[in-house]
N, C-alpha and C positions, 0 to 999 in steps of 0.2 A: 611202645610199651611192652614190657615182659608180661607174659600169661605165665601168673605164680597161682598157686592153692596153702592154703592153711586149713589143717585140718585139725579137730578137738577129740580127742580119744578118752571118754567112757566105758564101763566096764559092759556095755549090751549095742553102745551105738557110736558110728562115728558121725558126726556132723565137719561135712569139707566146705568149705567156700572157695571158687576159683574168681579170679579177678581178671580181665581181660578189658581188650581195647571196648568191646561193647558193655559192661560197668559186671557187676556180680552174681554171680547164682550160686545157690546152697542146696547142698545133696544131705538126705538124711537115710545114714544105711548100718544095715548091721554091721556084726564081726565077724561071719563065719565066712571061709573062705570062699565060698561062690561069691558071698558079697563084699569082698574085698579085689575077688580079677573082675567082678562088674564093675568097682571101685575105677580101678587101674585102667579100664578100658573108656570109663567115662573122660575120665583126665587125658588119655591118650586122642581122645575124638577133640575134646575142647584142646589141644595140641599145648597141653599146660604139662612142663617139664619139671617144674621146681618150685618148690614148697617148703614148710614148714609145720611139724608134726607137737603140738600140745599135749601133754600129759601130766598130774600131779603122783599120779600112782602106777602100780605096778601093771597096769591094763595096755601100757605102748607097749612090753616085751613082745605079748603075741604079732600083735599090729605089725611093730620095727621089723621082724624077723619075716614076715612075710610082704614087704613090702620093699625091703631091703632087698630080696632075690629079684625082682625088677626093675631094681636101680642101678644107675651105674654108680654114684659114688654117695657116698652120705655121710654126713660132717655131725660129729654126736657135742653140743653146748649145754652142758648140766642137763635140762629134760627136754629143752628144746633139739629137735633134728633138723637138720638141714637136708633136705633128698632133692636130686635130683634123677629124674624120672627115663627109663631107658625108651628114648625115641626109637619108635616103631612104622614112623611114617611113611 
């Protein structure tokens, strides 16, 4: 099984879920960027590379652009993103 995450992007919080061989967990974190490379660093431990980022509004610009510099490559489908996550293992 691949360890993917789906994250939901609000204008104060992000809510991630990663899905792994041991079944789900859900992080509930801000937007500022300390909590965005605590973000990056929790997905880097749960060894979860690749995701998909939710947004209806203009609140993934910030998000995309700083999560984007930690990716290796990231595929943009109308609001959904596809990231994948630069392995640091």
């Amino acid at each position: 099984m691949n360890r993917v995450f789906g994250m939901d992007v609000h204008r104060d919080l992000l809510v991630t879920t990663v899905k792994t061989e041991d079944g789900e967990e859900t992080r509930y974190s801000g937007v500022s960027m300390e909590d965005l490379n605590s973000l990056m660093d929790w997905l880097r431990q749960k060894r979860c590379h690749k995701g998909a980022i939710e947004s209806s509004g203009v609140y993934l610009v910030p998000i995309y652009t700083s999560i984007n510099r930690q990716c290796v490559s990231c595929d943009s489908n109308k609001r959904n993103l596809i990231l994948e996550i630069w392995r640091t293992l």
